[in-house]
Each structure stands twice: as C-alpha cells, then as structure tokens.
C-alpha positions in Angstrom: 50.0 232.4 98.1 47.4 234.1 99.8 46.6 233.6 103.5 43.2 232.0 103.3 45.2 229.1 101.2 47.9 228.7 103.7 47.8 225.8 106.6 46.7 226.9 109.9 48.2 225.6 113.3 45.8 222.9 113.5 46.1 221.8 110.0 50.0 221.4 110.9 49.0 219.4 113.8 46.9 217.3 112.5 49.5 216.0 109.7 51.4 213.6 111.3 49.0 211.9 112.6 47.4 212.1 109.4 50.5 211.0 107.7 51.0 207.7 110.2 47.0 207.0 109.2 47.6 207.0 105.5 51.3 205.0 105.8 49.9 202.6 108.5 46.6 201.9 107.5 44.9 203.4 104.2 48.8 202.2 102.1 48.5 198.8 104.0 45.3 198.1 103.1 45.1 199.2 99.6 47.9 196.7 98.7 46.0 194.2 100.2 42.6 195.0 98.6 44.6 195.0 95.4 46.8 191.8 95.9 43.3 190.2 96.6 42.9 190.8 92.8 45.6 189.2 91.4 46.4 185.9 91.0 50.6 186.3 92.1 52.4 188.8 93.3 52.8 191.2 90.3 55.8 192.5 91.8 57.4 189.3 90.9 55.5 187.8 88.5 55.0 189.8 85.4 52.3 187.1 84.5 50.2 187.8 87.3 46.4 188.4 86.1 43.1 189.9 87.7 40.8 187.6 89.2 38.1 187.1 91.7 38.8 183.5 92.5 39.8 184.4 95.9 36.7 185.8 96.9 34.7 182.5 94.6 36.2 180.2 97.0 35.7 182.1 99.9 32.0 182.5 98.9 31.4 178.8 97.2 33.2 177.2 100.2 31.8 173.5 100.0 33.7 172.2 103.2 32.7 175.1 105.3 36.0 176.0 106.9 36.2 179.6 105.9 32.4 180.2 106.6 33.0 178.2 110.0 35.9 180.5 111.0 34.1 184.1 110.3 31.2 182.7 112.2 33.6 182.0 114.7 35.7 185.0 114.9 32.2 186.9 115.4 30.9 185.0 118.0 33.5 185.3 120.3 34.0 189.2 119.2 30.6 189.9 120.3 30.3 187.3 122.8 33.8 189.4 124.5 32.5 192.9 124.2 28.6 191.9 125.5 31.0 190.7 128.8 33.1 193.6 128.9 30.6 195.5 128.7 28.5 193.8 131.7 31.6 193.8 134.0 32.8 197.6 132.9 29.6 199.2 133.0 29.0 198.8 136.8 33.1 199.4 137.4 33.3 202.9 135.0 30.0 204.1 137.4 31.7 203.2 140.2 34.5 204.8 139.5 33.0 208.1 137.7 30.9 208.6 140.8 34.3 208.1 143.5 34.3 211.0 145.6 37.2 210.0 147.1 40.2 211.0 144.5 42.8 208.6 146.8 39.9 205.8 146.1 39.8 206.6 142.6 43.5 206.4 141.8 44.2 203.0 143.3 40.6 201.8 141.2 42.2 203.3 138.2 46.1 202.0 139.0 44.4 198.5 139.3 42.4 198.8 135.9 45.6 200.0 134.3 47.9 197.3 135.7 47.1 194.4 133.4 47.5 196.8 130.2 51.2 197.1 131.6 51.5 193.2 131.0 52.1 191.7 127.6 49.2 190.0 125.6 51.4 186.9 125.5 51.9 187.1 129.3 48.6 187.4 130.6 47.4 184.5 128.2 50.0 182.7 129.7 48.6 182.8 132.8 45.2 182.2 132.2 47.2 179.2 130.9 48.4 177.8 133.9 45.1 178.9 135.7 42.4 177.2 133.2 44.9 174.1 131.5 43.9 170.7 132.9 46.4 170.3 135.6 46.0 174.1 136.5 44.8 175.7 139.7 41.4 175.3 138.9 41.4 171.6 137.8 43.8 170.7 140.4 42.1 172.4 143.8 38.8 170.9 142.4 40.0 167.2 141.9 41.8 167.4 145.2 38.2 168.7 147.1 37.2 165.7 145.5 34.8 167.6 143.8 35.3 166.9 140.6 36.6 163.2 139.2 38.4 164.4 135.9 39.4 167.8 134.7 36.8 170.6 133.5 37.2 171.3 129.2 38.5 174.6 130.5 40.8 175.4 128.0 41.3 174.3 124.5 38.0 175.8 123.4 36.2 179.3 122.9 35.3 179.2 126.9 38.8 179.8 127.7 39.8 182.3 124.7 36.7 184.8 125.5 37.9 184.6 129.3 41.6 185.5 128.2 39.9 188.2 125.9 37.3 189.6 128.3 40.4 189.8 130.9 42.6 191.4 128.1 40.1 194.0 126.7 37.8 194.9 130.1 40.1 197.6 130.6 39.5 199.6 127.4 35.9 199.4 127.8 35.9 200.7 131.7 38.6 203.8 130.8 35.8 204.5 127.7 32.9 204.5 129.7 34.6 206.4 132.6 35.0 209.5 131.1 31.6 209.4 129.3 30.0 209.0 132.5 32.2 211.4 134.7 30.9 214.1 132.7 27.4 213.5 133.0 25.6 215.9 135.6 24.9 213.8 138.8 22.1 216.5 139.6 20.3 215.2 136.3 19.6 211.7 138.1 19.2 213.5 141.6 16.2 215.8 139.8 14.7 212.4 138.9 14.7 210.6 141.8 13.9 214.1 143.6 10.7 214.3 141.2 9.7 210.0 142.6 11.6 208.3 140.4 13.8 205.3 142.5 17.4 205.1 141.7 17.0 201.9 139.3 14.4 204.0 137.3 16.4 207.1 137.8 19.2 205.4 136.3 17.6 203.6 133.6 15.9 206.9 132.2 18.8 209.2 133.0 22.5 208.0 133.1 22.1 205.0 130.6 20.6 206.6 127.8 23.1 209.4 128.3 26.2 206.8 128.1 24.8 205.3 125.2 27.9 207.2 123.0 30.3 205.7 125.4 28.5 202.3 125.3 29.0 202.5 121.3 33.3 203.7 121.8 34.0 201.5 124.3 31.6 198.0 122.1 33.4 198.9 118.8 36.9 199.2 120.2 36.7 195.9 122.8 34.7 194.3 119.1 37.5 195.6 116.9 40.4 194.4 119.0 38.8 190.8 119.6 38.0 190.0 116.4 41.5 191.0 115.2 42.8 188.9 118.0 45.6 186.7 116.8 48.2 185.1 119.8 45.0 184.3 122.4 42.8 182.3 120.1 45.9 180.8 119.1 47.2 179.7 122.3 43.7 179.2 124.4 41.9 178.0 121.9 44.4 175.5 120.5 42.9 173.3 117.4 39.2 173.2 118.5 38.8 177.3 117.8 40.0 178.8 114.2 39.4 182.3 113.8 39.7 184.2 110.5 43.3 186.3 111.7 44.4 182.7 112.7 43.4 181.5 108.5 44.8 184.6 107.7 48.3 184.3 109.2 48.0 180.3 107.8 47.8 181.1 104.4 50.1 183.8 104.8 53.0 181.7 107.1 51.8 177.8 106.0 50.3 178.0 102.5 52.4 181.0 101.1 49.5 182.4 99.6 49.0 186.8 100.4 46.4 187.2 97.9 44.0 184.7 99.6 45.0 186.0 102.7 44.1 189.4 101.6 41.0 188.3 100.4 39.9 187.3 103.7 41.2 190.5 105.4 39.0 192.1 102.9 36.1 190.3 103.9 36.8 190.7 107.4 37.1 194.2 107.3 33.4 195.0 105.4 31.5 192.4 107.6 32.7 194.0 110.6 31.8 197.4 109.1 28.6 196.2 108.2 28.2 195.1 111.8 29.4 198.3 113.5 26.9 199.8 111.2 23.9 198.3 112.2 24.6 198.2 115.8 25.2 202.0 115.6 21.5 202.3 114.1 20.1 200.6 116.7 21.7 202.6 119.6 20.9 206.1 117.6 17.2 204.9 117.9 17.4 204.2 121.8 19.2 207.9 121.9 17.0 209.1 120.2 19.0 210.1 116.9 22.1 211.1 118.4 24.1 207.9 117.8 27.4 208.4 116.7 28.0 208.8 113.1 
C-alpha cells in the first residue's frame, strides 16, 4: 500500500463519529424507508410484499387526520423557532457583546441551567404553572380578575410555551458564538460614518449572523417538530402531532410500516422546508447561505 492510499490522522478521527452516524442514523432510517414498502415485517412474514399503500393512505386521507397532524406538527415547529429566535436574538447580542467575563459566565450558567433538567421535568412544571388550578389560574381567580380558568393548557398555546422554554437555549448558545466573532469595529465604522445604532445594526451585525440565524432556526425547527413527551403531555387530546401518530401506530395499532411511512414523509417535508428557507436567507446574504 502506498502512502497516498493510506488514512491520515484526520481520516482516523473522523471514523467514529462517522461510524455512530451510519449505525445511528443512515442504518435506522434505511430500515424504515424500506419497512415503509412492505406490507409486514419480512423478517417474520415470508409473505410480506411491496406496496405503496402506506404512503396512498397517507396521501388520499378522506378524514383528514394525518394531513391535520403534519399541518400541525409544522405550525408549532415554526411557530417555536420564530419565538426562540425573537427571545435569543437580543439575549446571544447581549451576551457576545458582555465585557464583563464574571457577567458573562453567570448569563451563560443561567442559559445552561434548564438544559441540566429533564425534558419530562421542565414540562412538568410548566404543568403545574399553566394547568387550570395552577399558579397562574389560581393568583388570577383570587385577584378576582378572572371568573373561570384561562384554556392555558391542553392546547398548542401551552406546548409551544413548554417548547420555546425547552429549546431557547440552543438557539442563544448558536447565535452566541456567531456573533462573538463578528468585529464590533465593523458596526462602530458605520455609525462612525452617520449611521445610528438601529441602522448600524440592521446593515452590519444582522446580515452578518444570518449563518447563525440559519444553525440556530434548523436545529430549535428540527428538535420541535421531532418533539414527542411535550406535545404529548401539554397538549393533551386537542393537539396530535405526526411523532405522537407515529409512536400510536407503532405502540397502539402495531403497525411499523405505517409508522415508517410517516417518518418518511416527515423527514422530506421538513427537508424541503429547510431547503427553501435556506434560499431565502442566501438571497438576504447575498449568496453566502449555508449549503
């Protein structure tokens, strides 16, 4: 073997985490892609055939539950990471532009704090906080402000609060370190030259975090939409989400290959999504979108 042919350091580096990719997500989804195609388990049953029926009644769904709960699960996906990106965007500046590095560990200690916390935990909470006899409910009714409790909970209001709580985090450490590594004498030339700060940072910073903008959208989009425990336990039977379906015909109706079907579909509507909203943000940069 000659040298050229041989793996260099980073090649060996690289491998495991290569290898964990291809076990834990390429293998995974390749027997669901193909147990979507199959009328059984052909494992088991050795009369098992190819078919698209899954996908048909998916696609010619006359009641409009499976239609209803895609449409649902990408509302509150983009609904979540349009909110988490309102409250982090502010929070990450703050926080890349901290002189103080004291100030800027606590800020940081108290972003991280909630990602130490179980999913199931924190939902939980909101829980007790949102439910109809919860602290909310319960201080209003005794102001006397209200006569009966507010629909709080139960409903897509309270899962994209649990989410937005749950995910705000990954968006803020995202956009941190996009924006700590812009050049604060780029905006101070601007405003130096008459821009005001708004315009200054409109101009400057923001089209400069548009890559960050992008990680920290698909990651908080990804994560909600594949959401499973919140919109399960804040969004009781009023909200049905596709991973809720999925796990139901998985657990309930004992049917994979329809639950692999809508994984499927899942997966390429989101892509398509990501996609497109990566266009759009390569035109406002300019053609330097990430790829």
């Amino acid at each position: 073997m000659t040298n050229a042919a041989r793996p260099t350091p980073i090649a060996w580096l690289i491998a495991p985490a290569g290898l964990l990719f291809v076990l834990f997500f390429v293998l995974p989804f390749a027997v669901m892609t193909a147990m979507s195609f199959y009328s059984g388990n052909p494992v088991t049953n050795p009369n098992a055939f190819l078919t698209t029926r899954h996908y048909e009644r998916f696609i010619f769904d006359t009641a409009g539950i499976f239609h209803e709960a895609l449409w649902s699960t990408l509302r509150i996906g983009l609904i979540t990471t349009v909110i988490s990106l309102l409250i982090g965007y502010p929070l990450a500046h703050w926080m890349a532009r901290m002189q103080s590095r004291l100030g800027h560990a606590l800020v940081l200690m108290a972003v991280i704090a909630p990602m130490l916390t179980g999913i199931v935990v924190r939902t939980f909470a909101w829980m007790t906080i949102l439910q109809d006899k919860g602290v909310i409910n319960t201080t209003l009714m005794q102001w006397g402000l209200i006569e009966k409790p507010l629909p709080l909970m139960y409903n897509e209001f309270g899962t994209i609060v649990a989410l937005v709580h749950i995910y705000v985090p990954f968006m803020v450490l995202t956009l941190t370190g996009v924006i700590g590594r812009i050049d604060e004498r780029l905006e101070q030339a601007a405003r130096s030259l008459g821009a005001g700060r708004l315009r200054a940072f409109v101009e400057v910073t923001l089209p400069l975090s548009l890559p960050g903008i992008l990680a920290g959208s698909l990651l908080v989009f990804a994560l909600s939409i594949s959401a499973y425990v919140t919109p399960s336990l804040m969004g009781g039977t009023d909200v049905l989400t596709l991973p809720m379906l999925i796990a139901q015909q998985v657990g309930t109706s004992f049917n994979p290959n329809f639950a692999g079907a809508l994984g499927v579909i899942l997966l390429l509507v989101s892509l398509a999504i990501v996609v497109a909203y990566n266009r759009i943000l390569a035109r406002l940069a300019g053609g330097q979108g990430m790829a």
